[in-house]
Structure formats: structure tokens, C-alpha cells
C-alpha positions in Angstrom: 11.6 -128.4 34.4 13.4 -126.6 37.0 16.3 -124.7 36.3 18.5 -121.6 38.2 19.1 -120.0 35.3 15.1 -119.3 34.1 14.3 -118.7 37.7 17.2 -116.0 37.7 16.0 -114.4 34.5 12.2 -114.7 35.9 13.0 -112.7 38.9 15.2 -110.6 36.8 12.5 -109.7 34.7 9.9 -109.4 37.2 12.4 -106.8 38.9 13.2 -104.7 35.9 9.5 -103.8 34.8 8.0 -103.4 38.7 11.7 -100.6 38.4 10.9 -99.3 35.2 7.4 -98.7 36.1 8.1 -97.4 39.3 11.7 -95.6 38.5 13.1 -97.3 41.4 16.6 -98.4 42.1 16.9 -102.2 42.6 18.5 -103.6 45.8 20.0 -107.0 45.9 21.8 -108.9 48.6 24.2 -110.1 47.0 27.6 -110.2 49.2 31.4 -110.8 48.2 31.4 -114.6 48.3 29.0 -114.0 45.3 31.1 -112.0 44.0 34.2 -114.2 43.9 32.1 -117.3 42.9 31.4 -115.0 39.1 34.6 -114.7 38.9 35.4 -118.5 38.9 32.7 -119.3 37.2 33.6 -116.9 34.3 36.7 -118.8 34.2 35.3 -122.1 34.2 33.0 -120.9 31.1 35.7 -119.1 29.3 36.1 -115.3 29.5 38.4 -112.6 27.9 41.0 -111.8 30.2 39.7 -108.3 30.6 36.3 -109.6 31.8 37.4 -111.0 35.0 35.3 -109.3 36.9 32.8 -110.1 39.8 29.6 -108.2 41.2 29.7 -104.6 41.3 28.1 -102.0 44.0 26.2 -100.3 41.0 25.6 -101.1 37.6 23.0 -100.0 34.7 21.5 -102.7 32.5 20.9 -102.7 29.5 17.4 -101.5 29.9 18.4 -98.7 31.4 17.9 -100.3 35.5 20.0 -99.7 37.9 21.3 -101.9 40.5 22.2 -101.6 43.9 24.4 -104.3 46.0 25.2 -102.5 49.3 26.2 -105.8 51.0 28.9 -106.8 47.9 32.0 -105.7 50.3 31.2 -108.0 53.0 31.5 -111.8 53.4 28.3 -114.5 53.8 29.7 -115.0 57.4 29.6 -111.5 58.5 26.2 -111.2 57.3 25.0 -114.5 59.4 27.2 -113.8 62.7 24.8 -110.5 62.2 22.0 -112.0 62.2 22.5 -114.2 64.8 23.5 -111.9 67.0 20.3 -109.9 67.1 18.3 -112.4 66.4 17.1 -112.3 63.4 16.0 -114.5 60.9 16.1 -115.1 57.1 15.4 -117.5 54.2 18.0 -119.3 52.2 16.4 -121.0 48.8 16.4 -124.8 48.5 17.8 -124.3 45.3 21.1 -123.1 46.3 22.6 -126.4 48.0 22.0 -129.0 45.1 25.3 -129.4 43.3 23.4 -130.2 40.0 24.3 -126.8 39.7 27.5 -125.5 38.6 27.5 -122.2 41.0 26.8 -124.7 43.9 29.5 -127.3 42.9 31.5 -123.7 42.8 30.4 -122.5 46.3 30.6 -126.2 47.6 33.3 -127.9 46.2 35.3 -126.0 44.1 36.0 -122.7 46.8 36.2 -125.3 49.9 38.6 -127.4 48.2 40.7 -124.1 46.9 40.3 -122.9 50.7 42.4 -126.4 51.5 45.3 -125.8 49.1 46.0 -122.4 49.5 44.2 -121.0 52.7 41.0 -118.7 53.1 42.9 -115.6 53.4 45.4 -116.1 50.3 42.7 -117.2 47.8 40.4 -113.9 48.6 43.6 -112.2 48.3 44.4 -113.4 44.5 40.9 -113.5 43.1 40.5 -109.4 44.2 44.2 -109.0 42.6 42.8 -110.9 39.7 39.6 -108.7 39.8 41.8 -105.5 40.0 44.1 -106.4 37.3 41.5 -107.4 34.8 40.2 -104.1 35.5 42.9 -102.5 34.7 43.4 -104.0 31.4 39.6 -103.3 30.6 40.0 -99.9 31.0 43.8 -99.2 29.2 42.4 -101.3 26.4 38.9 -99.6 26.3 40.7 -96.4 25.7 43.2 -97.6 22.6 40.1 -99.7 21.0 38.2 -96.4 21.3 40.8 -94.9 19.4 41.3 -97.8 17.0 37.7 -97.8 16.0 38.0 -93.7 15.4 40.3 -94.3 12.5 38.8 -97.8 11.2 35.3 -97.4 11.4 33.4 -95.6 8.4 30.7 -93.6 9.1 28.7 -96.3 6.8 29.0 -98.8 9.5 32.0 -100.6 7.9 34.8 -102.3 9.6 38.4 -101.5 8.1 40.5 -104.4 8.5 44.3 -103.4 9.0 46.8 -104.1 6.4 49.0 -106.3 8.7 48.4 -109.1 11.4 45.9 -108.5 13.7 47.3 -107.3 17.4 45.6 -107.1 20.9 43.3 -103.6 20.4 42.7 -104.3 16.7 40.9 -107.7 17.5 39.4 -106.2 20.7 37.5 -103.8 18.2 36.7 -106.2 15.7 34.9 -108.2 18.5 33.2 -105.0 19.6 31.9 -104.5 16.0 31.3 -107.8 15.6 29.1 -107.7 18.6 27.1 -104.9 17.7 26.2 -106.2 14.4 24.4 -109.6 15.3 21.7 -110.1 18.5 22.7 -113.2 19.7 25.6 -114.0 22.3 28.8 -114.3 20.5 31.2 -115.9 22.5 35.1 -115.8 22.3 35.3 -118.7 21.1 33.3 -117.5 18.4 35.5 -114.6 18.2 38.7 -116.8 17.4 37.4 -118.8 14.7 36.6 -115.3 13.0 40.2 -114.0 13.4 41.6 -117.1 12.5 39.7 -116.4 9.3 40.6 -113.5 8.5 44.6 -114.9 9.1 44.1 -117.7 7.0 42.1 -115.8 4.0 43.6 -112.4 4.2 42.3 -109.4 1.6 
């Protein structure tokens, strides 16, 4: 069956190894109306409140890839009164007015509607002050977990839980470690059922 999701991770995959084989830089056109729809949908799934993030200009995978999105500063609109005004055509997938699913019913519904209650201008406003903050608070807690995990990580691999309750950088490095040590997506969710755990059956 059809779904966004495998089509995604096809082309995804396509794109990495025609990249890797070619050590080429991937270019996407991805625009800032993308970029604010990841956001809402990262808080519709449930994210850490450091996470809130959207698309960036360049980023490295995993599989050492890197991505370009030269287009991620400017709107849909600008793009399309562009285009029209040379001329020009372009192709828009089938798949992306459906609202079966749930980035659609974001783009369709969810943004128009937010539009409505508190204006175009005012809602593009708070989601990049929501971006910026959530950056911020990455990057101030990256530091003190980096710290944190200096002083209670062995070099045997082994995670020193602290002596008294849990605060914000100590969890954040337990989740990192956490992370590291199992492949397959661990969620926050996750994460809090592990802490609460650990609270409940201390050492």
C-alpha cells in the first residue's frame, strides 16, 4: 500500500547512495512553510522541548550526506509568485493534498485554521521564536550534559547514576546513553518510564 512515509525513505535512500557514490551534496527544495509544518508536527508526536526544531540550510546524516536546502528561508508563495512571473512551470505530487495524511491535515487544516485565530504574520512570528528558543536550550544543555557525562561515564561504557534525584542535565545524559546503547528509536516517552524507574526503585 501506499504510504508518504516509505516513499520519503525510498527517495531518501535513492539520494544517499547516487551522493555517496558520487560525493555529491544533495539539494532539496524544501522552503520555510516546510519548515514550520516539522515543527508542529514534532509537537503533535511528542518532542523534547529542546528538539523544536524545523528544517535546516545544511545538515550531515548519519551516513555521512550532506544536505542542502537553499530555498528553507523563503515562503511557498514567494517561490510560486516566482514562477509565475517568468513563466515557469513545476510539478506538485498528488500525494501532498490528501489529508489522510497527517502533514497534509497540518498544511491544510491545522496552519489555515491557526492563521484564523491569531493572524499569518503572528503565528510565523512565534513558531521562529519557538525554533530560536529551543535552540537555545539545545545548545546550553548540550554543553552541561557534555560535562555531566565527563564525570559519570566510565571508560567501561557504564552509566553512573547520581546519588540524589535526577535533575534536567542528568536525565538528558541518561537518555543520550540510553540512546546509544540500543538501535531502535527510543522515544521520550520511553525515556520517562525509565526515570520513573529509577525514582521508584532507587540503588
Amino acid at each position: 500500500a501506499f504510504s508518504q512515509d516509505k516513499a520519503r525513505q525510498w527517495r531518501r535512500q535513492t539520494m544517499r547512495k547516487l551522493a555517496l557514490d558520487n560525493a555529491a551534496i544533495l539539494v532539496t527544495a524544501h522552503h520555510k512553510d516546510d519548515s514550520d509544518e516539522t515543527i508542529l508536527l514534532k509537537l503533535l508526536r511528542g518532542v523534547h522541548i529542546s528538539n523544536l526544531s524545523g528544517l535546516s540550510a545544511l545538515s550531515r546524516d548519519k551516513d555521512g550526506v550532506n544536505w542542502a536546502r537553499p530555498l528553507i528561508h523563503v515562503r511557498k508563495h514567494e517561490i510560486v509568485d516566482y514562477l509565475q512571473q517568468h513563466n515557469l512551470t513545476w510539478r506538485e505530487h498528488a500525494s501532498n493534498q490528501p489529508n489522510m495524511h497527517l502533514r497534509n491535515r497540518v498544511r491544510n487544516e491545522l496552519i489555515p485554521l491557526m492563521n484564523d485565530m491569531v493572524g499569518t504574520e503572528n503565528l510565523q512570528r512565534r513558531l521562529e521564536n519557538l525554533e530560536q528558543q529551543s535552540s537555545e536550550v539545545r545548545e546550553d544543555l548540550q554543553r552541561r550534559t557534555q560535562t555531566y557525562l565527563d564525570t559519570h561515564l566510565l571508560h567501561s561504557g557504564t552509566f553512573l547514576l547520581p546519588d540524589d534525584d535526577m535533575d534536567l542535565v542528568a536525565k538528558e545524559a541518561l537518555y543520550m546513553w540510553v540512546s546509544s546503547q540500543q538501535p531502535l528509536q527510543f522515544t521520550y516517552d520511553h525515556f520517562q518510564r525509565v526515570v520513573s524507574q529509577i525514582q521508584e526503585y532507587p540503588k
